[in-house]
matplotlib code that plots the C-alpha trace (Angstrom):
import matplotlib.pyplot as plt

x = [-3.1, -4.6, -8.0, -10.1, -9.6, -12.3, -13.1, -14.8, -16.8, -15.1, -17.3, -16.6, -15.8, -17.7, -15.0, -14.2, -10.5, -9.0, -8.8, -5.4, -4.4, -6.1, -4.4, -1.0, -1.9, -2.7, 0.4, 2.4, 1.3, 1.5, 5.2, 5.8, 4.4, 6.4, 9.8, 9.4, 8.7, 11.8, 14.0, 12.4, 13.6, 16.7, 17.6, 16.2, 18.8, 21.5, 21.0, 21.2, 24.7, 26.0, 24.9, 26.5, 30.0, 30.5, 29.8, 32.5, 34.2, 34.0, 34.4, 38.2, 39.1, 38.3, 41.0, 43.4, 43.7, 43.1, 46.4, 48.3, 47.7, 49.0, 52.0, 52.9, 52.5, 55.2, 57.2, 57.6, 58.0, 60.7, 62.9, 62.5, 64.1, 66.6, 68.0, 68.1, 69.9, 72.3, 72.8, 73.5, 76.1, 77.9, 78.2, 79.9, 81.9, 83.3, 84.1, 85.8, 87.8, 88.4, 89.7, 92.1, 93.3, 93.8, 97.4, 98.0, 97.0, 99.0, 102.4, 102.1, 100.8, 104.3, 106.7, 105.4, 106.4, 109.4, 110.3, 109.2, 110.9, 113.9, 113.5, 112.8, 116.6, 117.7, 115.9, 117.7, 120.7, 120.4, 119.2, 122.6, 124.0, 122.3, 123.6, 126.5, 126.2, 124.3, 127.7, 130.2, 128.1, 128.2, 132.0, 132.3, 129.9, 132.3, 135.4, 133.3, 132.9, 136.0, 137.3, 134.8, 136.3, 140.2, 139.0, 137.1, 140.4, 142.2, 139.2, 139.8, 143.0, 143.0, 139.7, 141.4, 143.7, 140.7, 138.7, 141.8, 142.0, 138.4, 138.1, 141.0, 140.2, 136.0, 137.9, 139.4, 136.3, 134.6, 136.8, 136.8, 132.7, 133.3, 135.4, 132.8, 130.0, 131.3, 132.3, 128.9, 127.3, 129.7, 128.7, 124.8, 125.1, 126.5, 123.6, 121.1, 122.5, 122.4, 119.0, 118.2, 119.6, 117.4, 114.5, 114.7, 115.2, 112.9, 113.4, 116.9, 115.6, 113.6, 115.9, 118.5, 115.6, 115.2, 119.0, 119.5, 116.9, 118.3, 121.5, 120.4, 118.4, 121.7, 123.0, 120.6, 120.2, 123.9, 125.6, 122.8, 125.0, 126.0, 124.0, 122.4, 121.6, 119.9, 120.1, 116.8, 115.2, 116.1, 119.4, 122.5, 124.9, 125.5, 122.7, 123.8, 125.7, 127.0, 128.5, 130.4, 130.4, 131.5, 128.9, 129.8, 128.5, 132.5, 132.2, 135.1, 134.9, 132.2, 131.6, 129.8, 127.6, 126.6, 124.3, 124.5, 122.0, 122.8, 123.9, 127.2, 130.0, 130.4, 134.1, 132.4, 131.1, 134.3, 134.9, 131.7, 131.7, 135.1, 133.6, 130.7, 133.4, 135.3, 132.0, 131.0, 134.0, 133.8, 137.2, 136.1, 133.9, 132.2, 130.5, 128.2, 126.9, 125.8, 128.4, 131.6, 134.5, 136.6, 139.2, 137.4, 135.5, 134.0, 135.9, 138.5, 140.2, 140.1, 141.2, 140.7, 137.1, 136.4, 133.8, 132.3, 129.8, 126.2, 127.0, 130.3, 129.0, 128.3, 132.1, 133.3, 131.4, 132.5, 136.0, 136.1, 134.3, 136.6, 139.7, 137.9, 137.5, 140.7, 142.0, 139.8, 141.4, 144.6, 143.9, 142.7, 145.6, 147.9, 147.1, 150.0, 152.0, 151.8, 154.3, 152.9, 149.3, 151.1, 152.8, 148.9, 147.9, 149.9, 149.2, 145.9, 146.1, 148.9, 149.0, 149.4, 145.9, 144.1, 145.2, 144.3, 140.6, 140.0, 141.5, 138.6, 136.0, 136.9, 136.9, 133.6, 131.6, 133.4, 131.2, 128.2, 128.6, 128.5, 125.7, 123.9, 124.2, 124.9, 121.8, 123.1, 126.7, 126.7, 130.0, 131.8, 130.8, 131.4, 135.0, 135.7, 134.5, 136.3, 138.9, 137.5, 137.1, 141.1, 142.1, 139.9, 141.2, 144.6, 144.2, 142.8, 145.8, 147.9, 146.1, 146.5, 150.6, 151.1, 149.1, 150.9, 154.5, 153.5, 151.8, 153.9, 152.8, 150.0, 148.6, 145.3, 146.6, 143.5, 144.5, 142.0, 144.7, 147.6, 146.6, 145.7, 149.6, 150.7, 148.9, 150.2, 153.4]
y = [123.7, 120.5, 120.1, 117.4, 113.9, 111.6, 108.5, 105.3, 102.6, 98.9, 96.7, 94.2, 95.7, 98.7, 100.8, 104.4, 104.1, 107.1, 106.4, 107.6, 104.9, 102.3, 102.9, 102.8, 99.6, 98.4, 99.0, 98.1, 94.7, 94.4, 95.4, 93.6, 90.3, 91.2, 91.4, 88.1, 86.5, 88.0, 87.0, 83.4, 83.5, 84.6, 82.3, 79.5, 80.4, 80.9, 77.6, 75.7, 78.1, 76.4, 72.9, 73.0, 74.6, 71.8, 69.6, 70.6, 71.2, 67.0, 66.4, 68.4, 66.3, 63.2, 64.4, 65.2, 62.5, 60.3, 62.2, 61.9, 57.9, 58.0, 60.3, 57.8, 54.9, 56.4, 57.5, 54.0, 52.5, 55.2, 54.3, 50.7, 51.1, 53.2, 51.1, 48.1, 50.5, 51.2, 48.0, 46.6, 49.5, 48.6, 45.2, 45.6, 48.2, 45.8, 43.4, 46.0, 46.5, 42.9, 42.3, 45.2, 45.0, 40.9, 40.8, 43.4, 42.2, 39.0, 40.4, 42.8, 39.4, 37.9, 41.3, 41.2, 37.4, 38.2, 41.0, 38.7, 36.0, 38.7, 39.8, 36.6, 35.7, 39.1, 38.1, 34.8, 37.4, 39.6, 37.2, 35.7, 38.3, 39.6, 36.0, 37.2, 40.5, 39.0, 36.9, 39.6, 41.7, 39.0, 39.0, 42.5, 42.7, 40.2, 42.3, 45.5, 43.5, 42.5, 46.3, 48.1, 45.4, 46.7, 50.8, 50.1, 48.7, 52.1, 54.4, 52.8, 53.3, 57.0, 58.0, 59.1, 60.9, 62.6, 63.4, 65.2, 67.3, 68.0, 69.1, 71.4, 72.9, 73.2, 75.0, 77.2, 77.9, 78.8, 81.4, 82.7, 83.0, 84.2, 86.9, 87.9, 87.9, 90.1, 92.7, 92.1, 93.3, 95.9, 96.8, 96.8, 98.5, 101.8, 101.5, 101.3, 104.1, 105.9, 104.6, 106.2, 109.3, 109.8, 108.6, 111.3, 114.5, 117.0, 120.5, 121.2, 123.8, 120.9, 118.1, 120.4, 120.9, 117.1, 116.7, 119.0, 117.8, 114.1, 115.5, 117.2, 113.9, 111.9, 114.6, 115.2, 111.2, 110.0, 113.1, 113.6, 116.3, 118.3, 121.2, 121.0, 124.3, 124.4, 128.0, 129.2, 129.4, 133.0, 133.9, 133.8, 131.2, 127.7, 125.1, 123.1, 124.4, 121.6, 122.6, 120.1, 119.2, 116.7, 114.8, 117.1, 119.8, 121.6, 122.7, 121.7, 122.9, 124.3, 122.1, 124.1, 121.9, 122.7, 120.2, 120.0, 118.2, 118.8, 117.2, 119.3, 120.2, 123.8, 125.1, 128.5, 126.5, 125.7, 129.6, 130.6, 128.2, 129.4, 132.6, 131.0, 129.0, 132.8, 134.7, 131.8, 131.1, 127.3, 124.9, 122.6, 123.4, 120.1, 120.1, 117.3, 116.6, 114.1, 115.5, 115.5, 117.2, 115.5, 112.8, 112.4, 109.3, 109.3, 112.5, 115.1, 117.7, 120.4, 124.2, 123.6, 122.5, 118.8, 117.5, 114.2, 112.3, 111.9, 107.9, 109.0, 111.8, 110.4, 108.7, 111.7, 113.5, 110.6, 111.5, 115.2, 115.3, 113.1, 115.1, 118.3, 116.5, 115.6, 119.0, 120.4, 117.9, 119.5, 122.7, 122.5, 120.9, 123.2, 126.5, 128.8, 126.7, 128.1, 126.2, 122.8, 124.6, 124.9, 122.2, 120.6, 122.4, 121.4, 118.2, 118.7, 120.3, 117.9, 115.0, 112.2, 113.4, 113.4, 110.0, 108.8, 110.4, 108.9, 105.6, 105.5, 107.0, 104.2, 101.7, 102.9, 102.9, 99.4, 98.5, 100.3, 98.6, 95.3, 95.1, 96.5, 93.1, 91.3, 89.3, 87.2, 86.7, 86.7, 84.8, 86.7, 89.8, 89.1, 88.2, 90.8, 93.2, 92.0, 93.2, 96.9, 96.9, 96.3, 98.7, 101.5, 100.9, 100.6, 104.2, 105.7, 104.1, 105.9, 109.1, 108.7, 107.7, 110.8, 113.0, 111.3, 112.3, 115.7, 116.5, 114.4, 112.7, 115.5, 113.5, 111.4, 107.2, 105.2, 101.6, 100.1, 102.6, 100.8, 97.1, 97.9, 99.3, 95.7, 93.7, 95.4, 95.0]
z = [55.8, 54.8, 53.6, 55.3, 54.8, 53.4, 55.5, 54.3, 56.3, 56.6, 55.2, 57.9, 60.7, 60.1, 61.4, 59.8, 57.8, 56.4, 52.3, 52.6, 55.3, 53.2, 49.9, 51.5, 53.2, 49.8, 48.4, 51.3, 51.4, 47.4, 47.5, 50.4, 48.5, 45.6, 47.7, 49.5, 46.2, 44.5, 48.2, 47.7, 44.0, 44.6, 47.9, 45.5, 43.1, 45.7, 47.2, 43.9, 42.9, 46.4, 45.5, 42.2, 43.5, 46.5, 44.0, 41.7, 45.0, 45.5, 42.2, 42.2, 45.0, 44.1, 41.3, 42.9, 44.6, 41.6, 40.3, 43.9, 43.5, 40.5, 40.7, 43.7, 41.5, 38.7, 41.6, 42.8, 39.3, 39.0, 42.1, 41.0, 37.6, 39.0, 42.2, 39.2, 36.9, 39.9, 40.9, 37.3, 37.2, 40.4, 39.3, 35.8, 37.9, 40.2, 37.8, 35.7, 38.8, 40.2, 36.7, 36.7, 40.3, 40.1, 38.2, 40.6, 43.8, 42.9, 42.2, 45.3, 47.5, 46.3, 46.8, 50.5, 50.7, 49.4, 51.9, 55.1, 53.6, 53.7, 57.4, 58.5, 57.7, 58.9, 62.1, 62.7, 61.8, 64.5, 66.9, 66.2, 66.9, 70.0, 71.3, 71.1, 72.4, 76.0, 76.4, 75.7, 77.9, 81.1, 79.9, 80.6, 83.6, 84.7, 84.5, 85.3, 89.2, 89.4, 88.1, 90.6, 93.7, 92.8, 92.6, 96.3, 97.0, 96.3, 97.0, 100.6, 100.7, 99.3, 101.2, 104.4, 102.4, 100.7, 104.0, 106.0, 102.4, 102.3, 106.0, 105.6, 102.7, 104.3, 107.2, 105.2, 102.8, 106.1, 107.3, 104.3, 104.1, 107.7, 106.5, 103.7, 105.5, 108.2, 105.3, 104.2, 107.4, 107.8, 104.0, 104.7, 108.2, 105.7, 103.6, 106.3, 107.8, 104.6, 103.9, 107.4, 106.8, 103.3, 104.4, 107.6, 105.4, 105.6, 106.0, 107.0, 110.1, 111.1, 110.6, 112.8, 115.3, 115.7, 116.1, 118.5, 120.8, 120.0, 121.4, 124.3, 125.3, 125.1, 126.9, 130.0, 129.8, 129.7, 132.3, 135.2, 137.2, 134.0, 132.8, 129.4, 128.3, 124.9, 123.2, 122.6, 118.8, 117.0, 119.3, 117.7, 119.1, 119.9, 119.7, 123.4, 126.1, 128.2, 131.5, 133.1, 136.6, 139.2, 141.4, 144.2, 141.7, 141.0, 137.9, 135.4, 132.1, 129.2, 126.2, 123.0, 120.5, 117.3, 115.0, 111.4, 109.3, 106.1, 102.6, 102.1, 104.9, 105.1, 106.2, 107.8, 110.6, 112.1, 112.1, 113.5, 116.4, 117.7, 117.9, 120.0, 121.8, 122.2, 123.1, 125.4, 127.2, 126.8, 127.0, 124.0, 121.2, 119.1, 115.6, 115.5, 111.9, 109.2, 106.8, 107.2, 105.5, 103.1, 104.4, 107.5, 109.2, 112.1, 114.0, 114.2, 115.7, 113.0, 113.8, 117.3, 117.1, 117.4, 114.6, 114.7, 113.1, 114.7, 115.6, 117.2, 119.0, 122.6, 122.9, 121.7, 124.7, 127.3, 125.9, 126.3, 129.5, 131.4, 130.0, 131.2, 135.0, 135.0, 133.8, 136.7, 139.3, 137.9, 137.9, 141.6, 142.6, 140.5, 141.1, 141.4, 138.8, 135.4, 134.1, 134.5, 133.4, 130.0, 130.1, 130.9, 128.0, 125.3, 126.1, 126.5, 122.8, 121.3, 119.0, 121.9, 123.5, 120.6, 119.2, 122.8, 122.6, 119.2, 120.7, 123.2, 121.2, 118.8, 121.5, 122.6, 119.5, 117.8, 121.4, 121.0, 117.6, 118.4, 121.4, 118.9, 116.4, 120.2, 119.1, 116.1, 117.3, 121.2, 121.7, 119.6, 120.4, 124.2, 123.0, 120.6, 123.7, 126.1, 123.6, 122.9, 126.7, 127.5, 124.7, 125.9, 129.9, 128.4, 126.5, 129.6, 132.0, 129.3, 130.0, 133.8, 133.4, 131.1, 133.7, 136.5, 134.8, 134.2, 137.7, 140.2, 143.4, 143.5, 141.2, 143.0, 143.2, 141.5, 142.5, 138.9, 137.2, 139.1, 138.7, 135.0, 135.1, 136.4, 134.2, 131.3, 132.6]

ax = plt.figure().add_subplot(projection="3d")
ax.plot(x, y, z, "-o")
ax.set_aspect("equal")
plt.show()
C-alpha cells in the first residue's frame, strides 16, 4: 500500500501539485530540451554531410565530362591521322600497280588487235563464201522446182493406180477387223457369262433353288396349256414335272427336269434321273445345268437323258415338246399298229432325230443370240435371222417329210410344211 503523498502549493497559481508530479515534469522537460538540442545538432550536421557530397557530386561531373570532351577530341585526331595514313597507302599502292600492270595491259591491248585483225579477214572469208553458198542454193532451189514439177508429173499419173490399191486393200483390212471384232464379242459374251455365273454363287441348295424356280417361270411363261409341276422341297425326285398338252387340253407326253448348279458335272445324275424318268413314267427326261460333262457344248443326248446347258434350255424344251405332240398326233392316229409305233420310236430315239433337234435348238438360240446384241447391229442381225429362221423351218419340214414317210397319208397335210417343200425344191 502506498504511503501518502506530499503536496506543495504553486507559487503562482496557488494550486496544490503532487511533489512527485512536479519532479517528473522537471525532468521531462530537461531531457526533452537536451534531445532537441542533440536532433538540431545532428540535422545541422546531416545537412552540411549533404551539401558537401552534391558538391563533390557536381564536381565528378563536371569531370567527366571534361574527360568525355577530351577523349572525343583524340578520337577525332585519331580518325584523321588514320584516313591520311590510308589514303597515302592506297596511293603508293596504285601506283605500284599502274606500274606493274602497264607493260601488261599494252601487249594484251595489241594481242586483241591482232586477233580482230584476224577475224576481220576470216570474216570477208566466209562472207565470200556464204556468197557463194546463197547462189548454189537458188541453183539448187532451181532444180529442186523443176524436180518437184516432173514427180507431180508421175505422182499424177501413178495416183489412180495408188487409190484403186489403197481402196482394195482398206476393203480388205475392214473385213478382216469385221471378222475380229465379231470373235471379239463372241469372246467377251463367254466371259460375261462366266463373270455372271461367279458372281451368282452362293450356296449350291440355294443357287439350285433359284434355278429351278427360273425354270419353272420359263416354263409356266413360254407353254400356257402345259402343266408345270414343281416337286416339293424334301421329297425325293425330280425338281419340274412338265406335262405336255395340246390347246384342246390332250395330253401328249411327260417331260422330267432336273437343275444343276454346280462347279463340277457329276455322272450319277444321269442315273438317278432315269429312275425319276422310270418311277414317273415321263417320255423324255432333261438335265439342265451350268456344268457340263466333258466334250459337250451346249446339249446332248447322253444315256437316254437329254442334258443341256441353262442358255440352251428353253430351245431344247420347244424341241422336245413339239416331237412329243407330234408323237401324240401319231399315236392317235396309229393305234393298233405296233409296227409303225416302233418304227416311230426308233426314229424318235435315232441319230436323224436328234441331229434335227439340235439343228433347231441351234437355230433357235444363234436367234435368241442375236436379238439379244439386235441393238448394235440391226441389219445384220435381221439378215443373219432371216437365215437361222429358213434353217430352223427347213429342219422342221424335214421332221414333217420323215414323219410323213413313215405314217402315210394318215399323216395331217400342213400347207406352210408343203410350200416350205416347194421352195426348197
Amino acid at each position: 500500500m502506498a504511503g501518502p503523498v506530499m503536496k506543495i502549493i504553486c507559487p503562482h497559481c496557488k494550486r496544490e501539485i503532487a511533489l512527485d508530479e512536479a519532479l517528473t515534469h522537471q525532468i521531462k522537460e530537461k531531457l526533452q530540451q537536451e534531445f532537441n538540442q542533440e536532433l538540431n545538432k545532428r540535422e545541422a550536421e546531416l545537412k552540411a554531410k549533404q551539401d558537401a557530397l552534391k558538391k563533390r557530386v557536381e564536381e565528378l561531373e563536371e569531370l567527366r565530362k571534361a574527360q568525355a570532351e577530351e577523349l572525343r577530341k583524340l578520337k577525332v585526331e585519331m580518325e584523321k591521322d588514320y584516313l591520311q595514313r590510308l589514303d597515302a597507302e592506297r596511293k603508293k599502292l596504285e601506283d605500284s600497280l599502274r606500274q606493274k600492270f602497264k607493260g601488261e595491259i599494252e601487249l594484251e591491248i595489241k594481242a586483241l588487235q591482232d586477233e580482230l585483225a584476224q577475224k576481220t579477214n576470216k570474216l570477208k572469208e566466209l562472207q565470200a563464201r556464204e556468197l557463194a553458198l546463197i547462189q548454189e542454193k537458188r541453183r539448187l532451189e532451181e532444180d529442186k522446182e523443176n524436180l518437184e514439177l516432173e514427180v507431180m508429173r508421175r505422182l499424177e499419173a501413178e495416183r489412180q493406180k495408188i487409190r484403186e490399191e489403197v481402196q482394195k486393200k482398206t476393203e480388205e483390212e475392214h473385213r478382216f477387223k469385221e471378222l475380229e471384232r465379231e470373235r471379239l464379242i463372241e469372246s467377251l459374251k463367254s466371259q460375261i457369262e462366266e463373270l455372271k455365273r461367279k458372281a451368282e454363287q452362293g450356296s449350291q441348295q440355294l443357287q439350285g433353288e433359284v434355278l429351278e424356280i427360273e425354270l419353272e417361270e420359263v416354263l409356266t411363261r413360254s407353254f400356257p396349256h402345259d402343266e408345270i409341276l414343281p416337286v416339293p422341297k424334301g421329297i425325293r425326285g425330280a425338281d419340274v414335272i412338265q406335262v405336255v398338252r395340246t390347246p384342246s387340253g390332250q395330253r401328249c407326253g411327260t417331260i422330267v427336269w432336273e437343275t444343276k448348279r454346280t462347279k463340277n458335272w457329276n455322272d450319277a445324275w444321269i442315273d438317278k434321273l432315269k429312275e425319276d424318268q422310270r418311277e414317273i413314267k415321263a417320255e423324255v427326261a432333261v438335265i439342265v445345268s451350268t456344268a457340263l460333262p466333258s466334250g459337250v457344248l451346249g446339249f446332248a443326248h447322253i444315256n437316254g437323258v437329254w442334258v443341256s446347258d441353262v442358255k440352251f434350255a428353253h430351245g431344247l424344251a420347244v424341241a422336245l415338246r413339239s416331237g412329243l405332240i407330234e408323237v401324240a398326233k401319231v399315236r392317235a392316229s396309229m393305234e393298233g399298229r405296233s409296227e409303225k409305233i416302233e418304227m416311230l420310236y426308233s426314229y424318235l430315239s435315232g441319230q436323224e432325230f436328234r441331229q434335227q433337234i439340235e439343228g433347231i435348238v441351234e437355230a433357235f438360240m444363234t436367234m435368241k443370240q442375236d436379238l439379244e446384241a439386235e441393238r448394235r447391229a440391226m441389219e445384220k442381225i435381221w439378215a443373219k435371222r432371216e437365215k437361222q429362221i429358213e434353217r430352223m423351218v427347213k429342219n422342221t419340214a424335214r421332221i414333217y417329210g420323215s414323219l410323213q414317210g413313215i405314217i402315210g397319208s394318215t399323216l395331217p397335210e400342213l400347207k406352210a410344211m408343203e410350200l416350205v417343200a416347194l421352195e426348197g425344191e
